[in-house]
C-alpha positions in Angstrom: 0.0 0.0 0.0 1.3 3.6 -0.5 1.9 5.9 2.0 -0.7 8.1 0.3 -3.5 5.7 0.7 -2.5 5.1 4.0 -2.8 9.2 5.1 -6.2 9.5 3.1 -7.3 6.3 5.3 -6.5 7.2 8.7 -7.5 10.7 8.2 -10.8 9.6 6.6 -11.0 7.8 9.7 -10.8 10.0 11.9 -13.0 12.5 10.3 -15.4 9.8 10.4 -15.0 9.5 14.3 -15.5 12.9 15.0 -18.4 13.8 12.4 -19.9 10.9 13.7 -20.0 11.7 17.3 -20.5 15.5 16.9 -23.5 14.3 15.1 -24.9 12.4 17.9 -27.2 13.5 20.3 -25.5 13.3 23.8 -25.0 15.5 27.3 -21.9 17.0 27.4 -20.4 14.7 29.7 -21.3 11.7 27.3 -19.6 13.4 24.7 -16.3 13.6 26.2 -16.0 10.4 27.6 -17.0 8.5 23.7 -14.5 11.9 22.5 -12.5 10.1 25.2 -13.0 6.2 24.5 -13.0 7.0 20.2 -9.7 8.9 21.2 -8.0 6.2 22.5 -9.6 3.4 20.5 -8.0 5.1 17.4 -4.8 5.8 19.0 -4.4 2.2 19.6 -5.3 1.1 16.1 -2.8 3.6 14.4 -0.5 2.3 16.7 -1.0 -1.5 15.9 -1.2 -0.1 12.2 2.5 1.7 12.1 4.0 -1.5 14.3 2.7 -3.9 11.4 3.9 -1.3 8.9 7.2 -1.0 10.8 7.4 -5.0 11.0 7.1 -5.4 7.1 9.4 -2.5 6.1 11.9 -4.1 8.2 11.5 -7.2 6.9 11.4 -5.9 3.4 14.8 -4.0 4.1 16.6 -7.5 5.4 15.4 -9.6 2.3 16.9 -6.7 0.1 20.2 -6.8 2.1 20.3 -10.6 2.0 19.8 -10.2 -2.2 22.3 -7.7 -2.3 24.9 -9.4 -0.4 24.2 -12.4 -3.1 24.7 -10.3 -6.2 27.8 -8.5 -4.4 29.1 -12.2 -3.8 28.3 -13.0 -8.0 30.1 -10.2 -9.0 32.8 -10.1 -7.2 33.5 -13.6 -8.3 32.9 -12.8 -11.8 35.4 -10.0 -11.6 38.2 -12.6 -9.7 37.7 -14.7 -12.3 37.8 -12.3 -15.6 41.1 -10.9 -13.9 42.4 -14.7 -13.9 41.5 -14.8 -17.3 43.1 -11.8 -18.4 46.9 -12.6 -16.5 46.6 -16.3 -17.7 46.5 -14.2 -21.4 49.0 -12.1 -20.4 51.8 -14.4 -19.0 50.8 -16.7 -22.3 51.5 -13.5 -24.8 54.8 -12.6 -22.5 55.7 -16.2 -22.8 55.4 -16.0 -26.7 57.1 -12.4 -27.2 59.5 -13.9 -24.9 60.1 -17.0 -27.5 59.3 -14.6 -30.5 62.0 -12.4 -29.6 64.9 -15.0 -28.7 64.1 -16.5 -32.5 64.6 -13.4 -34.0 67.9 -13.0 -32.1 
C-alpha cells in the first residue's frame, strides 16, 4: 500500500469518528467520555497499524540486504575470475614475445 492511501485512510478515519460523534445527540459529559474512548480506541489502532507497517518495512529491508549481499558475492566472483582470465592471457602472450623475440635474435 502507499503511503498516500495510508494518510487518506486514517485521516478519513478520523473524520469519520469525529463527524460521527458531533452528530450524535448526547450530554456533554457523554460526549467527552465517547470523544474520550474513540480517542483512544484510534490511538491504539494507528498504533497497531504503524508497528505492522514497521514490522514489514523491516522485513522488506533485510530480504533486500540478503539479495544484495548475493549479487555483491556474484560479482565479485565474476570479476576474480575475468582478472584470472586476463593474466593467464597475459603471462601466455609474455611467454610468446619472450620466444618470439629469442628466435629473432
Amino acid at each position: 500500500m502507499s503511503n498516500r492511501f495510508l494518510e487518506g485512510f486514517f485521516i478519513g478515519g478520523a473524520l469519520g469518528f469525529i463527524f460521527g460523534i458531533l452528530s450524535a445527540p448526547k450530554s456533554g459529559e457523554e460526549f467527552r467520555r465517547d470523544l474520550a474512548d474513540g480517542s483512544e480506541d484510534l490511538y491504539n489502532r494507528a498504533s497497531t497499524s504503524v508497528g505492522t507497517i514497521k514490522e514489514a518495512t523491516n522485513q522488506a529491508i533485510t530480504g533486500i540486504q540478503q539479495k544484495s549481499e548475493g549479487v555483491i558475492k556474484m560479482a565479485q566472483e565474476s570479476v576474480n575470475t575475468a582478472k584470472e582470465n586476463i593474466s593467464s592471457k597475459i603471462h601466455q602472450m609474455a611467454g610468446q614475445s619472450t620466444g618470439i623475440l629469442s628466435d629473432e635474435n
